[in-house]
C-alpha positions in Angstrom: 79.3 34.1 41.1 79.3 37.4 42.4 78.6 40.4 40.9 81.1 41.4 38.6 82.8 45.4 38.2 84.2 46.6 35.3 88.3 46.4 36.1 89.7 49.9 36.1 92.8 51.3 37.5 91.4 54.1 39.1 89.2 51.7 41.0 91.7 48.8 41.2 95.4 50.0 41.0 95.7 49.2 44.5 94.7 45.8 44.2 97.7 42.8 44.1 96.4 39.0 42.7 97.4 35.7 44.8 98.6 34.0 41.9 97.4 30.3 43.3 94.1 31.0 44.2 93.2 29.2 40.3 94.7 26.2 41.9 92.8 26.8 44.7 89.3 26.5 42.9 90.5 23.7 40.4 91.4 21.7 43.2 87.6 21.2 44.2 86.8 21.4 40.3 86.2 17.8 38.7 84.7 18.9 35.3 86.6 21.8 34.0 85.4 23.9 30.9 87.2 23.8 27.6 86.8 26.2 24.2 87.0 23.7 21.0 90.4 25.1 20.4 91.8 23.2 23.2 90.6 19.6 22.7 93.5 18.1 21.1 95.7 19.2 23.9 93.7 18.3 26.7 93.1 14.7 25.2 96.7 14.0 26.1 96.0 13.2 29.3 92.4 13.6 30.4 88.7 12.3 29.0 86.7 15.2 27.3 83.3 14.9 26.6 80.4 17.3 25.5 78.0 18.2 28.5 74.7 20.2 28.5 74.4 23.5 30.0 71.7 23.7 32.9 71.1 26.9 32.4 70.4 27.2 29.2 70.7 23.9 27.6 73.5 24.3 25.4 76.6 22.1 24.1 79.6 22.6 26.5 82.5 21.0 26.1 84.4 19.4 29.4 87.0 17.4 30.7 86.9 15.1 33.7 89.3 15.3 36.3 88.1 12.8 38.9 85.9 10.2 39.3 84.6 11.9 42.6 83.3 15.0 43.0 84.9 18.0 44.3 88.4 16.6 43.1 91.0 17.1 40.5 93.7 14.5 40.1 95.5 17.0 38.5 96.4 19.3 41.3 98.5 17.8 43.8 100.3 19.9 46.8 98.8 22.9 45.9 100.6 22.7 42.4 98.8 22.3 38.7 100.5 18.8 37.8 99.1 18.8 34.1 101.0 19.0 31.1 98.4 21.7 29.8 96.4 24.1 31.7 93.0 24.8 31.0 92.2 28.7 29.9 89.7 29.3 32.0 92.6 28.9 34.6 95.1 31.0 33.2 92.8 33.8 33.8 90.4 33.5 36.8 89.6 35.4 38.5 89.3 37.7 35.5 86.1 37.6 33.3 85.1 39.2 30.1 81.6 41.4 31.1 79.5 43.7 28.5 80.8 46.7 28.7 78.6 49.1 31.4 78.4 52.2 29.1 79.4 50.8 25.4 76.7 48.7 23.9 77.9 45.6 22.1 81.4 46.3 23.7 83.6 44.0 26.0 85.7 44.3 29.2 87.1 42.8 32.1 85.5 42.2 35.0 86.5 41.0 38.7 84.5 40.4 41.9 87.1 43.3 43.8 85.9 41.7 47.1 87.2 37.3 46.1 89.7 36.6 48.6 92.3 36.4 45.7 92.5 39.8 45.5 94.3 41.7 48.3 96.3 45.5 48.7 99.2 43.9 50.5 100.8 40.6 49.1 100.5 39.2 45.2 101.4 39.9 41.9 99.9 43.9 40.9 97.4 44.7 38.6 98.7 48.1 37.3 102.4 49.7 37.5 102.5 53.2 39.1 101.7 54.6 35.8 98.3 53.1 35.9 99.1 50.8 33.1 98.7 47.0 33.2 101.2 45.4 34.8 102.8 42.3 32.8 100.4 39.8 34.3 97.2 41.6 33.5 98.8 42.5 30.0 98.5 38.9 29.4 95.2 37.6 31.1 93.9 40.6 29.0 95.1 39.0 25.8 93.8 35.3 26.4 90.6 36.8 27.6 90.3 38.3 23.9 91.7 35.3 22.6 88.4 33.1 24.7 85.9 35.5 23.0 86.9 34.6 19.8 87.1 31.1 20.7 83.6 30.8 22.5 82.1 31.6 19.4 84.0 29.0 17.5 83.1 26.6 20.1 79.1 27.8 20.1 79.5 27.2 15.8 81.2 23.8 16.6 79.3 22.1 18.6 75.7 23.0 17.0 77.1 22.0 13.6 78.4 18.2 14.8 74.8 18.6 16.8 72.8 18.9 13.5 75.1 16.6 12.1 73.8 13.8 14.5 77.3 12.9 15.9 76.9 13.3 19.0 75.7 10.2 21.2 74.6 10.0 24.8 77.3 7.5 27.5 77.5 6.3 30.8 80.6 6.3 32.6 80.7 3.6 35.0 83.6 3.5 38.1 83.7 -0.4 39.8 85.8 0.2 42.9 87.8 -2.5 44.7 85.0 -2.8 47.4 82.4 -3.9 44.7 80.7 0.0 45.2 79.7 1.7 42.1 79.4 5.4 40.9 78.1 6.1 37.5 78.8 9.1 35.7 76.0 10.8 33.7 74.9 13.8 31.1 78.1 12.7 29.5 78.6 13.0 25.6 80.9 11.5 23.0 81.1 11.3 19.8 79.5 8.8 17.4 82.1 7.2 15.4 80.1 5.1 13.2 78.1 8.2 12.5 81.0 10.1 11.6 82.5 7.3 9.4 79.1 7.2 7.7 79.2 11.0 6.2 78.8 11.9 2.9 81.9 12.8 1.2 80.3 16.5 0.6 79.9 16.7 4.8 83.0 15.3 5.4 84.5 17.7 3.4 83.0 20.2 5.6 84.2 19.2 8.2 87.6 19.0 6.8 87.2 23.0 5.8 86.1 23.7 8.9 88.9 22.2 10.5 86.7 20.0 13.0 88.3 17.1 12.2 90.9 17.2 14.9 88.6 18.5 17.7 86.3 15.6 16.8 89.1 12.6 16.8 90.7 14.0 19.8 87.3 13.7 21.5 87.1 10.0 20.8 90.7 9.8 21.4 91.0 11.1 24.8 88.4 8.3 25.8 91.1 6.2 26.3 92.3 8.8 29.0 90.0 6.7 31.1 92.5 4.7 32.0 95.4 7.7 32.8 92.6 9.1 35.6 92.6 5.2 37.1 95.7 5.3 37.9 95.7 8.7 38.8 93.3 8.0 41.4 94.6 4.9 42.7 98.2 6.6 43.0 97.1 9.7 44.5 93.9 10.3 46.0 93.5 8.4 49.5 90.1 6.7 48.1 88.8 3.3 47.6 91.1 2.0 44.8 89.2 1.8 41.0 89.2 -1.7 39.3 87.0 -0.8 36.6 85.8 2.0 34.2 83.4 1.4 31.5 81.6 3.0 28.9 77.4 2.3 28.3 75.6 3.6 24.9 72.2 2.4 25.2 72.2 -0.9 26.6 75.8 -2.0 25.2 79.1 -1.7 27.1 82.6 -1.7 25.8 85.3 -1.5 28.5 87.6 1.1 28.7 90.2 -0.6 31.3 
């Protein structure tokens, strides 16, 4: 990522936003980030798993749009065909960025040179007045909204983590051909872990409202199944016969 600017409009109220270019990048996206507050939304019609940061090692949560890289079954003719759309994608290319002169304070920054961002055609940034337009009004909002909801994902994760409910899987894709392509660094939950809590941790969880993020996670396995025939109906490739699912050395199918 580029090097990010704080957003101003005395620096940007000239600036206009091509409204598609979030399309644009999920198009090539195949995992897309998601905050714990979206799970049980996303599970309704795509697999979500928790993945590793590389950069600094810790619990993301993601779901997976194609079985191939550089793909997203759900973006088809340039159009987000999805029944729910990500955050991150409501509000690239905008991104929250420490403040440059306010310690411990937020703001919103842009890359003013991303192609998405022209002085001649899009959606503006500011009015006249050099207030935020409508669209910016609201990117703002869900960008205050994400903040909030990082954090609850950060607490999330590391408690299931310390909980010991989170197991290691293999996704495995058998294509008509007889070629394979295994998925790894993917993470699901342990259900016989979970079902083996103490009433006091389970309680917990309960308070903490992390029982729905958690069943939704096991759940939206079964969205295996939706991205088969998502890929067999839409993208061009080798058909899929077969999707499974390895812990360990066990399998259980998932189609």
């Amino acid at each position: 990522m580029a090097e990010l600017v704080e957003l101003t409009p005395e620096a940007h109220g000239h600036l206009k936003l091509d409204t598609s270019a979030a399309v644009e990048v999920a198009r090539r996206t195949h995992i897309m980030s998601l905050r714990v507050t979206e799970i049980s939304r996303a599970a309704c019609e795509v697999p979500v798993f928790l993945t590793k940061s590389g950069q600094d090692g810790e619990w993301l949560i993601s779901a997976i749009t194609s079985y191939e890289l550089e793909k997203n079954l759900l973006v088809r003719d340039g159009k987000w065909q999805g029944i729910y759309q990500p955050s991150a994608m409501t509000t690239y290319p905008f991104f929250l960025m420490k403040h440059p002169t306010e310690e411990k304070q937020y703001t919103i920054g842009i890359d003013p040179e991303h192609a998405a961002f022209s002085k001649e055609d899009g959606e503006p940034l500011f009015e006249e007045n050099k207030k935020a337009g409508a669209m910016l009004s609201r990117i703002t909002s869900v960008l205050q909204d994400d903040m909030r909801n990082d954090v609850h994902t950060y607490q999330f994760c590391k408690y299931i983590d310390e909980l010991g409910l989170i197991r290691s899987i293999d996704v495995t894709v058998r294509y008509e051909g007889g070629s394979v392509n295994t998925l790894k660094g993917l993470n699901t939950i342990d259900e016989a872990k979970l079902a083996g809590l103490s009433e006091e941790q389970f309680k917990d969880l309960r308070e903490k409202n992390y029982l729905a993020p958690l069943y939704s996670l096991l759940i939206s396995l079964y969205q295996l199944n939706h991205l088969i025939r998502l890929h067999n109906e839409h993208s061009g490739s080798e058909r899929v016969v077969q999707v499974s699912m390895g812990v360990e050395k066990d399998e259980s199918a998932a189609a």
